[in-house]
C-alpha positions in Angstrom: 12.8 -6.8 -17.2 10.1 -7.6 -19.7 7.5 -7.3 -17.1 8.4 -4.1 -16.0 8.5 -2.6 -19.3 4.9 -3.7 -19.9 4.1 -2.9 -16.5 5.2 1.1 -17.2 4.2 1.0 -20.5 0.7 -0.1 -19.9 0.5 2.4 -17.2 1.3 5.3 -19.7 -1.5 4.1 -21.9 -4.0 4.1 -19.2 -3.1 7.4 -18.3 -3.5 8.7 -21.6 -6.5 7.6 -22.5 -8.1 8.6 -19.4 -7.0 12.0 -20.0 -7.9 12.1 -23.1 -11.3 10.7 -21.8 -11.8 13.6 -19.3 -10.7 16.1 -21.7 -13.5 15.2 -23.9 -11.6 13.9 -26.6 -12.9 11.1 -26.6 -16.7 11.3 -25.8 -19.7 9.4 -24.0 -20.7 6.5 -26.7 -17.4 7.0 -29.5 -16.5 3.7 -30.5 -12.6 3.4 -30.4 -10.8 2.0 -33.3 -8.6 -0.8 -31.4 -6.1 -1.8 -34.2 -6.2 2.6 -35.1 -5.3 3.2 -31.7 -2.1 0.4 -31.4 -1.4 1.8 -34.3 -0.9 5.1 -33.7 0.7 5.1 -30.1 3.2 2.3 -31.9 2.5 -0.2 -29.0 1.3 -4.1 -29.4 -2.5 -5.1 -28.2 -1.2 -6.1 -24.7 -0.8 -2.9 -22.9 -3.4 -1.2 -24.7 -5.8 -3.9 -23.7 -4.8 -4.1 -20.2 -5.4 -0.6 -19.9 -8.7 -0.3 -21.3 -9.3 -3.2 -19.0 -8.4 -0.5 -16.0 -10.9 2.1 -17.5 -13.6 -0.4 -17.9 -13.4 -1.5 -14.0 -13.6 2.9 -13.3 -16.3 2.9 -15.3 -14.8 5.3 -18.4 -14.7 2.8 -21.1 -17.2 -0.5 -22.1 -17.1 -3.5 -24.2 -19.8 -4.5 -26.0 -19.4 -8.0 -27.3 -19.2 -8.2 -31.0 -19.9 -4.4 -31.2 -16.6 -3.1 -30.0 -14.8 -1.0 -27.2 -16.6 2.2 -26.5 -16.1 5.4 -24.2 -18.8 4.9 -21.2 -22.4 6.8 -21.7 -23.9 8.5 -18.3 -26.9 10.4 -18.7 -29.4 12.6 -16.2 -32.2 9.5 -15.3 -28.9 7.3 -15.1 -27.5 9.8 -12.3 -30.7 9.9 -10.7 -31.4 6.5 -10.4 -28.0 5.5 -9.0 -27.3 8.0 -6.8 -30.8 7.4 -5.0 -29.7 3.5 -4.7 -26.6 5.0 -2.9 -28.5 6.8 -0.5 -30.7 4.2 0.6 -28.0 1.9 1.0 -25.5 4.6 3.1 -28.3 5.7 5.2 -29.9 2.1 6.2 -26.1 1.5 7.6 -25.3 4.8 9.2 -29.1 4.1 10.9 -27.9 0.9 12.2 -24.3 1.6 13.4 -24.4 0.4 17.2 -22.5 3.1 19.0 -19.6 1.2 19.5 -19.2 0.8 16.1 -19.9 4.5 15.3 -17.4 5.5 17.3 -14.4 3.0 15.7 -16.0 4.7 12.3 -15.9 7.8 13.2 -12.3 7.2 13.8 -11.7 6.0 10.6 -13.0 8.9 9.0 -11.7 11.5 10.8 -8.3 10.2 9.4 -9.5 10.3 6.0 -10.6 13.6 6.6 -7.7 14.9 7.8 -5.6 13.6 4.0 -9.0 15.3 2.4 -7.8 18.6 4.2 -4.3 18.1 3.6 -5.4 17.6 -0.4 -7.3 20.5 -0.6 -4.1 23.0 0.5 -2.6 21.8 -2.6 -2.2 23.3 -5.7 -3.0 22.6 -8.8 -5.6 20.9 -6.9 -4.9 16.8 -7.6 -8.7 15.8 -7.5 -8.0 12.4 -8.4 -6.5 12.2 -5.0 -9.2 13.8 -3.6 -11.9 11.9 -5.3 -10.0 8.6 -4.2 -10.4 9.6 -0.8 -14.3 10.8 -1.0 -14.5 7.0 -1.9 -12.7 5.4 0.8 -15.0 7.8 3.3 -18.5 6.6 1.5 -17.1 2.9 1.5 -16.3 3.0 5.3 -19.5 4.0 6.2 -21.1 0.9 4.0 -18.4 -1.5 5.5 -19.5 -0.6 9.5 -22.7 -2.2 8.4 -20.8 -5.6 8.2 -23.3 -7.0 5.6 -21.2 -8.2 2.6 -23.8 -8.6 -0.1 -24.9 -4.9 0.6 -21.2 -3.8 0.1 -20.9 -6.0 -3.4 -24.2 -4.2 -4.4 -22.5 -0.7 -3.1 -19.4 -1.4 -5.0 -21.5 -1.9 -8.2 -23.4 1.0 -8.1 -20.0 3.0 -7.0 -18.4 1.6 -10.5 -20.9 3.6 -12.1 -20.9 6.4 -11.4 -17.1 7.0 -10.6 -16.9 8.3 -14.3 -19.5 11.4 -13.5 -17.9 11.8 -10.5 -14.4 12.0 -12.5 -15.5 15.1 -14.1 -17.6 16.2 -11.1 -14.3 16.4 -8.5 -12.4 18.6 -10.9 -14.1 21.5 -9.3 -12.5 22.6 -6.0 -15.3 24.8 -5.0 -17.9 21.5 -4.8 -14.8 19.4 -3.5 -14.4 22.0 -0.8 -18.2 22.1 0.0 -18.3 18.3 0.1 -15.5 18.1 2.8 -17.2 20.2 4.9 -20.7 18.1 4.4 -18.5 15.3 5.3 -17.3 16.5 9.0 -20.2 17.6 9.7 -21.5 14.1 8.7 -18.5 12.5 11.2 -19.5 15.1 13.9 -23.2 13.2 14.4 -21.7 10.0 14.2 -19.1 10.7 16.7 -22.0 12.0 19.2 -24.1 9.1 18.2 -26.8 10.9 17.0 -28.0 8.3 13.6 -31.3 11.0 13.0 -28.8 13.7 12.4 -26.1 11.9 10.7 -28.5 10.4 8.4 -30.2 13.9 7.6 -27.0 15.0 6.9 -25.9 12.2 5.3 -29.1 12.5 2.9 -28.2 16.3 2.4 -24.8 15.7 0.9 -25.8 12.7 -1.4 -28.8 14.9 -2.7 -26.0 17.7 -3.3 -23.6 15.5 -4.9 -26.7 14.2 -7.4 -27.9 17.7 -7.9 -24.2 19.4 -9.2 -23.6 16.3 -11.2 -27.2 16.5 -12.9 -26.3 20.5 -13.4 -23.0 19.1 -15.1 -24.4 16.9 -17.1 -27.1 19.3 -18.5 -24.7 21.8 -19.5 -23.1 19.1 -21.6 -26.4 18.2 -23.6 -27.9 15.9 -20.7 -25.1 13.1 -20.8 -21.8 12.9 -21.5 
């Protein structure tokens, strides 16, 4: 019983502080008061700590030995420099997809197109779901390549910037956009033309960085 009362309570905590998080509450670089915050939500160290713990694997949260917990930092040259890393790494494997492999992929992601669509009929629009998905797409394409250490550095790079890309996905209109970048994306794949799906490929990741560096600039350059 005691385990699933921690279990649900340390689930509320992460949920709270991400919102608070994405409503800008808490902002990039505050340092969080640890023993304030257990404090105040009247809950011990344990769920509190295993939820930050959650927010630090996303990306929201960090902590600095000896200096404290602290609500991530993401700034424009950060963006830049990640997001190019990302492309070079999706379009070496959609460039090297053999075509039976590129047709088992673009399987894969034609299912995970069809939940995009699905998500996007719903309203309020649940971006989180959508953005979850968005991942799983981008992650399949790196996974046909079959090189493990590429996918390690992939899912570093991912970690990163999935906190941008939290407040990026809130919009419905870019969401919307991307989905269609996406199956046009699968479309190439699926006739096994790797020039095209790369260009397009390249097109979405460069549209992605661009709306996410607008973002940021209308919040000071970082957030």
């Amino acid at each position: 019983m005691y385990e699933l009362e921690h279990t649900e309570l340390s689930e509320k905590v992460y949920h709270l502080l991400k919102k608070k998080i994405l409503n800008r509450e808490f902002v990039g670089g505050q340092r969080l008061d640890m023993n304030d915050l257990s404090q105040k939500m009247n809950i011990s160290r344990t769920p509190l700590k295993d939820a930050v713990n959650r927010l630090v694997l996303e990306g929201l949260m960090e902590v600095k030995p000896r200096s404290g917990t602290f609500v991530a930092s993401l700034n424009i040259s950060d963006i830049e420099e990640v997001s190019d890393i990302r492309l070079m790494i999706e379009m070496w494997c959609v460039s090297h997809l053999t075509e039976l492999k590129a047709q088992k992929l673009a399987g894969t992601l034609e299912e995970i197109l069809e939940s995009c669509k699905e998500t996007l009929t719903v309203e309020p629009f649940p971006f989180e779901n959508f953005l979850e998905l968005d991942v799983r797409f981008h992650h399949e394409i790196v996974q046909a390549a079959d090189n493990q250490r590429m996918l390690e550095q992939y899912r570093s790079i991912n970690s990163f910037l999935h906190a941008a890309r939290i407040y990026f996905f809130q919009s419905y209109e870019r969401s919307y956009s991307g989905h269609d970048e996406h199956i046009a994306i699968v479309q190439a794949i699926k006739r096994y033309d790797l020039q095209d799906a790369c260009a397009k490929l390249e097109e979405h990741i460069r549209n992605s960085k661009i709306n996410m560096i607008d973002h940021l600039s209308e919040n000071g350059g970082g957030l």
